[in-house]
SETI-457523 format. One line per 4 residues: their letters; for each residue x, z, y of C-alpha. Coordinates in nm, 4 decimals, always signed. Each point is the difference from the previous one (the first is absolute). Layout:
# SETI-457523
A = X Z Y ~ ...
This chain:
# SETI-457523
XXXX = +2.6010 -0.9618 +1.2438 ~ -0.2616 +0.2521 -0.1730 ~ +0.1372 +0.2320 -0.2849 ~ -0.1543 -0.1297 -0.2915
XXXX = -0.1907 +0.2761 -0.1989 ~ +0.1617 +0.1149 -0.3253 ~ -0.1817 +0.0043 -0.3563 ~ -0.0277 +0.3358 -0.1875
XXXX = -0.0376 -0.1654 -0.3328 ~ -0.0669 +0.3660 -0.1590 ~ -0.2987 +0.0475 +0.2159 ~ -0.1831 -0.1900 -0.2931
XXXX = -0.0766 -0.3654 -0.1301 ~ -0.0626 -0.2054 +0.3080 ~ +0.3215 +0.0853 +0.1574 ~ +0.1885 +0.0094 -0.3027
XXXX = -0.1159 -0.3700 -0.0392 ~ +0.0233 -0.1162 +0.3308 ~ +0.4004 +0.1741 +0.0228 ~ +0.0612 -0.2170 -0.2964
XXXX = -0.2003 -0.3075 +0.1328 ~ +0.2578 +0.0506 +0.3423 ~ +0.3316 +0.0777 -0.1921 ~ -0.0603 -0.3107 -0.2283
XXXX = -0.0862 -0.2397 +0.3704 ~ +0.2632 +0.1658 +0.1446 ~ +0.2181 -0.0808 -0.3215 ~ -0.0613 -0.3557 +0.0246
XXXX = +0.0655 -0.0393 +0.3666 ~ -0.3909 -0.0442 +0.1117 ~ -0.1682 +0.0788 +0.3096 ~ -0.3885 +0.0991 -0.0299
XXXX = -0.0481 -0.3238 +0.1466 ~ +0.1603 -0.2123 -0.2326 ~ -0.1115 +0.1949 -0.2867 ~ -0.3540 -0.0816 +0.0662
XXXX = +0.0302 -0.3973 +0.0670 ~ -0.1936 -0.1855 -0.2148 ~ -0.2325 +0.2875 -0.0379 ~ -0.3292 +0.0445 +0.1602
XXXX = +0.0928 +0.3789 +0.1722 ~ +0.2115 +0.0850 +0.2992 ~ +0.3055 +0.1884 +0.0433 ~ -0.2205 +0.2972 +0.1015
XXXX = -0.1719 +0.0126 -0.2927 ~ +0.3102 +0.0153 -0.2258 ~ +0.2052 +0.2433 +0.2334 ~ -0.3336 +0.2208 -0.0614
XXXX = +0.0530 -0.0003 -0.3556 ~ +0.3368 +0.0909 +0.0112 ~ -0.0993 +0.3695 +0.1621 ~ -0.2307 +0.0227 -0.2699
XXXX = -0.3125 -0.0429 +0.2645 ~ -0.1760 -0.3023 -0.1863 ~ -0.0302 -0.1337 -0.3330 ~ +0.1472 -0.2682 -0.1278
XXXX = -0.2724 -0.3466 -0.0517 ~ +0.1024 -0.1054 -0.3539 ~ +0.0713 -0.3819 +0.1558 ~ +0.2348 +0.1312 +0.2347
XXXX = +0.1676 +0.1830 -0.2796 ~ +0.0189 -0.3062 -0.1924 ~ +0.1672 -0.1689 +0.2840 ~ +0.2590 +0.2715 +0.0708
XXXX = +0.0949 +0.0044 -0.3703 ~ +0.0584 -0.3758 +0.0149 ~ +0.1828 -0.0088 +0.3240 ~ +0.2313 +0.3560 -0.0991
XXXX = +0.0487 -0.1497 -0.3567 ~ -0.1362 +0.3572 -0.1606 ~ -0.1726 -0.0847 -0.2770 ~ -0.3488 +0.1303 +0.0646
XXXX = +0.0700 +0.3762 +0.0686 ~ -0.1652 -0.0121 +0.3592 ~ -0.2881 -0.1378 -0.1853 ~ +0.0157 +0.1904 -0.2797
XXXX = -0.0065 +0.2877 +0.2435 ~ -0.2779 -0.0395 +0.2248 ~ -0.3136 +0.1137 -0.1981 ~ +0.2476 +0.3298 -0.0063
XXXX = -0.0290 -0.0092 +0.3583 ~ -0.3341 -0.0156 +0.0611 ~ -0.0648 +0.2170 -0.2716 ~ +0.1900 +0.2795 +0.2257
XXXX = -0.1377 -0.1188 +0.2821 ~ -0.3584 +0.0342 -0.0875 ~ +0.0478 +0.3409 -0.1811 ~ -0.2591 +0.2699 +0.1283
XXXX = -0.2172 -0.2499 +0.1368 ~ -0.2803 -0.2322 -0.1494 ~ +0.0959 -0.3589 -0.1206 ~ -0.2802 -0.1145 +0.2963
XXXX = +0.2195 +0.1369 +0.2860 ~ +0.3329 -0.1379 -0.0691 ~ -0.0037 -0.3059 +0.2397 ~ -0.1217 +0.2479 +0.3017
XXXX = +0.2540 +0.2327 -0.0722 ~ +0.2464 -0.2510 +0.0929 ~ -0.1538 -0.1641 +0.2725 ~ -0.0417 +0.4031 +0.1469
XXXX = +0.3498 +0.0621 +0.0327 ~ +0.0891 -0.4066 +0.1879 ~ -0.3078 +0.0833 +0.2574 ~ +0.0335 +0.0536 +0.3526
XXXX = -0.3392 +0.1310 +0.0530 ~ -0.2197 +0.2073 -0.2440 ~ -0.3422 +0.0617 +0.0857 ~ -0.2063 +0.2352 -0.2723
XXXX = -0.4371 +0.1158 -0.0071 ~ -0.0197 +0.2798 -0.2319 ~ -0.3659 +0.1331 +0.0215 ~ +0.0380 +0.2546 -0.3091
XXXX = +0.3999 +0.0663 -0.0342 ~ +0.3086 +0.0654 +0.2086 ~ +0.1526 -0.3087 -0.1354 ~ +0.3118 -0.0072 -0.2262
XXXX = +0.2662 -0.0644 +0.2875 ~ -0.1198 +0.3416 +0.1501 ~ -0.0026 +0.2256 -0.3631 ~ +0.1846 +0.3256 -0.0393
XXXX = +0.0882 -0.0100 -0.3759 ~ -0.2834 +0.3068 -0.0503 ~ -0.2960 -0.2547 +0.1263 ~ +0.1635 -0.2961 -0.1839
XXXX = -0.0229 +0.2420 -0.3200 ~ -0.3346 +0.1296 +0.0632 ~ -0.1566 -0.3767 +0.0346 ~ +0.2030 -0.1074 -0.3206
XXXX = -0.1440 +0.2779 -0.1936 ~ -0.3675 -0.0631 +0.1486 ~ +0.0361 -0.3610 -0.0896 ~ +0.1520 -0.0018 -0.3185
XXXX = -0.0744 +0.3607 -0.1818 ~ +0.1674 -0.1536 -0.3098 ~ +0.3636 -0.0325 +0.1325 ~ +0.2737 +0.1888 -0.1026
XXXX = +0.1903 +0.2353 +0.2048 ~ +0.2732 -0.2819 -0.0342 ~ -0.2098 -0.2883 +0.0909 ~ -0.1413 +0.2041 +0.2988
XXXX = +0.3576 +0.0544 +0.1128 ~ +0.1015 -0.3426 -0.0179 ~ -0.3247 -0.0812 +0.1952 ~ +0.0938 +0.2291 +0.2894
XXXX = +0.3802 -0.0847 +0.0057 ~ -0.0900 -0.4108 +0.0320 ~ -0.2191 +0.1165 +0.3194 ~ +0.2199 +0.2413 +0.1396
XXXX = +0.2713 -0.2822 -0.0488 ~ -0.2544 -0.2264 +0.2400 ~ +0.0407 +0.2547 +0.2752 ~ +0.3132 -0.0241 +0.0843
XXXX = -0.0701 -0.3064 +0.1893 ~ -0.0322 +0.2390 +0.2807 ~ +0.3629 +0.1612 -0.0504 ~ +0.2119 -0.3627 +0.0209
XXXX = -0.0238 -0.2116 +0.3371 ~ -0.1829 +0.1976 +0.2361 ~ -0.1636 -0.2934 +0.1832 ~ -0.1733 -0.1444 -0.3427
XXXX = -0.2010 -0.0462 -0.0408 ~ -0.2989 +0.0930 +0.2620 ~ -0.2661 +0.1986 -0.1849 ~ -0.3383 +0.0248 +0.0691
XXXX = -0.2875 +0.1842 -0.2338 ~ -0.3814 +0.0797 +0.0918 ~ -0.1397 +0.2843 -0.1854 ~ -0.3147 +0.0828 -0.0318
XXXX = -0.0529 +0.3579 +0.1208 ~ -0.1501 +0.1090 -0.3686 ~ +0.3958 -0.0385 -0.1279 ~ +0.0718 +0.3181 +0.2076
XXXX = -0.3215 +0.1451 -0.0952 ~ +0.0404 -0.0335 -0.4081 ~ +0.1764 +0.2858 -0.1153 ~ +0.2233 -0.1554 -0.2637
XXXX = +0.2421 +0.2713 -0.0606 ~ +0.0195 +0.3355 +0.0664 ~ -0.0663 +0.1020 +0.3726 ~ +0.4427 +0.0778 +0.0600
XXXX = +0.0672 -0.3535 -0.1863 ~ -0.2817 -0.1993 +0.2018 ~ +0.1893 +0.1742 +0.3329 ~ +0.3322 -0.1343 -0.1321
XXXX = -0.1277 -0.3417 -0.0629 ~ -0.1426 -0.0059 +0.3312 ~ +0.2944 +0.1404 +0.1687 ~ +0.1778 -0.3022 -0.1624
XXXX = -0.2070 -0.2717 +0.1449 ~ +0.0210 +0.1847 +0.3506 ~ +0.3839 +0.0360 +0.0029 ~ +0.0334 -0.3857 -0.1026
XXXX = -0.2394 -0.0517 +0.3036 ~ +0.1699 +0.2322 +0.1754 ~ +0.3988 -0.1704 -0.0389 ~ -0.1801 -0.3810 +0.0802
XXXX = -0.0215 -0.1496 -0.3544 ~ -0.3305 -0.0261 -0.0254 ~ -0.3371 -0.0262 +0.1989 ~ -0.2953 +0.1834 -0.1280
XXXX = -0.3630 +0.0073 +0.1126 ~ -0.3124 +0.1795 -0.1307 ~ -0.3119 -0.2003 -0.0228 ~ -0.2582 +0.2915 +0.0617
XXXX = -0.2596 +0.0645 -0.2680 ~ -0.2698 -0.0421 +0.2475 ~ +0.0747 -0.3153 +0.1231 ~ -0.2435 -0.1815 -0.1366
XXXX = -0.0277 -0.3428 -0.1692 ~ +0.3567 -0.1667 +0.0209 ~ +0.2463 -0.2681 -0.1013 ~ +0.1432 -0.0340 -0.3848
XXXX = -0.3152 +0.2707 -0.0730 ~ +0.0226 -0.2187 -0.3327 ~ +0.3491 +0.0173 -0.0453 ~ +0.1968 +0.2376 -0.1759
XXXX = +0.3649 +0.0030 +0.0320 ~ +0.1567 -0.3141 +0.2299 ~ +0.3524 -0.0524 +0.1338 ~ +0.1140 -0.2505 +0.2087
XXXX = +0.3112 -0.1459 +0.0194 ~ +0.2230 -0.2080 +0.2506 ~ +0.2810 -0.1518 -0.0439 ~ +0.2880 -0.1079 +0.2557
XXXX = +0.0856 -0.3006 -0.2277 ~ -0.3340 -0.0828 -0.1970 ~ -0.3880 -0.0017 +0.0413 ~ -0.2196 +0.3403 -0.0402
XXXX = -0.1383 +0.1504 -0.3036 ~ -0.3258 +0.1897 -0.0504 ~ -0.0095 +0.2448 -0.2710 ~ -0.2683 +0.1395 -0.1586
XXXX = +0.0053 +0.2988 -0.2711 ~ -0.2457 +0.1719 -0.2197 ~ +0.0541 +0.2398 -0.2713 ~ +0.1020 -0.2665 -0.2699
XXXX = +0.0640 -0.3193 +0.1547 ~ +0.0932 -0.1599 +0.3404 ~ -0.0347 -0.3081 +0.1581 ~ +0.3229 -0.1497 +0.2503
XXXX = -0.1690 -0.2583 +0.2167 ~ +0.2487 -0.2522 +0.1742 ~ -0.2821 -0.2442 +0.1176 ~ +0.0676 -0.0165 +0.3897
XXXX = -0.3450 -0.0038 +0.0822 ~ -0.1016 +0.2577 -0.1959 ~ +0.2898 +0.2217 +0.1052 ~ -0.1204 -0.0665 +0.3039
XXXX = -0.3553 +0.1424 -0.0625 ~ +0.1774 +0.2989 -0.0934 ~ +0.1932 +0.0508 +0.2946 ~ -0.2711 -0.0270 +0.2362
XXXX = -0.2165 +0.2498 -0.1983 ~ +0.2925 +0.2016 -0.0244 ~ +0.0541 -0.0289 +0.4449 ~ -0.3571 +0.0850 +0.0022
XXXX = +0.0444 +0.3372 -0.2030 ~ +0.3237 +0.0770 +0.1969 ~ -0.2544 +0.0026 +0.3020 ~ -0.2774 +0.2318 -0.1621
XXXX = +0.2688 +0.2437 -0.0745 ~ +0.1599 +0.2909 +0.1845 ~ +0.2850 -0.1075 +0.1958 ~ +0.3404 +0.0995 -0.1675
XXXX = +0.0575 +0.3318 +0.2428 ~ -0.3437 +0.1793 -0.0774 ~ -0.0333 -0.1175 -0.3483 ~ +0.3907 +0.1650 -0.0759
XXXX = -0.1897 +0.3013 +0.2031 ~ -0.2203 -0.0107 -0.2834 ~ +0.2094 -0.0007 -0.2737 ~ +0.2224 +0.2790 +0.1097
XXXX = -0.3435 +0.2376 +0.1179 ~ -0.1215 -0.1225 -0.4130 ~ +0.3511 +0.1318 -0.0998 ~ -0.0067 +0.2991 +0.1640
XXXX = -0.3620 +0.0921 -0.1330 ~ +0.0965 -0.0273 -0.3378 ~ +0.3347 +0.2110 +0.0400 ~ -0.2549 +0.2335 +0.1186
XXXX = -0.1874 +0.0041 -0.3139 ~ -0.3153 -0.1608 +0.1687 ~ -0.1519 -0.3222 -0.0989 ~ +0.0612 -0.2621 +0.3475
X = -0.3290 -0.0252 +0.1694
């Protein structure tokens, strides 16, 4: 029988709810299973929320409160949750945020940015402060913490899940930061590349027209247990897309760039020569 994992309820207000949403099932003699009947969510779901690794829906809170007899606190509670959830990251990207950390495969174009899974805190920073000049040191902070916090998707269960990203070559080209910081952030990608957590390829710049040309940011995600998502992202507003066949559309566009790009061995090649260029104080070719 598995080990169940255990609930820091310190490590902020997810698990502190979900340790007391466990203690108080656990009080009452309940299995996840029979905690949920009557509800319209699974045992999964609930045994999620209890490692603080999904929010609570407001009508399952209603339903737990009823069925544990505890006068309203777990839905008194949940807007607290989500609140903590969603801190560092705009109200638009909560759902995805979620549904990033349940996927088995991720799939990311990012024609103008290393994309947020792939940050070092310095690039985070530098794009927070080019985007929103007006921030506070303490806003920006909070900003780069909340993605940083994203990342370490890579550091739990090595096998997921599977990452792929397409960049277009002009990410390694655009001198964001200072040459030693773009050689770190590049460095980063490589070494995640490098211990099998993710897959990168480089879409070169002279490739010519191409797939999702009119696309900014997209992810893709699959699920072992539900159907796809396509998600789309511009600078103040995104778009989640769960319509199969449009998802669909997506994913064939997105096979199509996979093919126009470098294959993963040369285009890691690529990043690390990029890297190397910039340690060397010269702008990559």
């Amino acid at each position: 029988m598995a080990r169940r994992k255990d609930i820091d309820g310190s490590a902020g207000v997810p698990t502190f709810y979900g340790k007391e949403l466990r203690y108080q099932r656990e009080l009452a003699g309940l299995t996840l299973q029979q905690l949920v009947e009557g509800s319209f969510y699974g045992p999964s779901h609930l045994s999620e929320i209890e490692r603080g690794e999904r929010r609570m829906p407001a009508e399952l809170a209603e339903h737990v409160d009823k069925v544990l007899k505890t006068d309203g606190f777990f839905g008194r509670r949940c807007e607290d949750v989500r609140k903590a959830k969603r801190k560092g990251h705009p109200a638009y990207y909560e759902d995805t945020l979620e549904a990033e950390k349940r996927a088995e495969t991720i799939e990311e174009w990012c024609p103008t940015l290393i994309p947020g899974l792939l940050q070092t805190a310095a690039y985070t920073r530098a794009l927070v402060r080019a985007t929103q000049p007006l921030a506070t040191d303490e806003e920006v902070e909070v900003k780069v913490s909340a993605r940083m916090a994203r990342a370490r998707l890579f550091e739990d269960d090595p096998k997921t899940p599977e990452y792929w990203v397409i960049l277009s070559e002009y990410v390694l080209r655009c001198p964001m930061l200072p040459p030693e910081e773009m050689a770190d952030q590049l460095d980063h990608v490589a070494a995640l590349a490098r211990r099998y957590r993710v897959i990168p390829q480089i879409l070169p710049w002279n490739c010519g027209p191409h797939p999702l040309m009119l696309v900014g940011l997209l992810q893709l995600l699959i699920f072992p247990d539900a159907p796809p998502l396509a998600y789309l992202e511009s600078e103040f507003s995104s778009d989640t897309i769960d319509d199969p066949a449009l998802v669909k559309k997506y994913r064939k566009a997105y096979d199509r760039l996979r093919a126009a790009a470098l294959p993963p061995k040369a285009s890691l090649t690529l990043i690390e020569a990029a890297a190397e260029d910039y340690r060397n104080g010269k702008q990559p070719d």
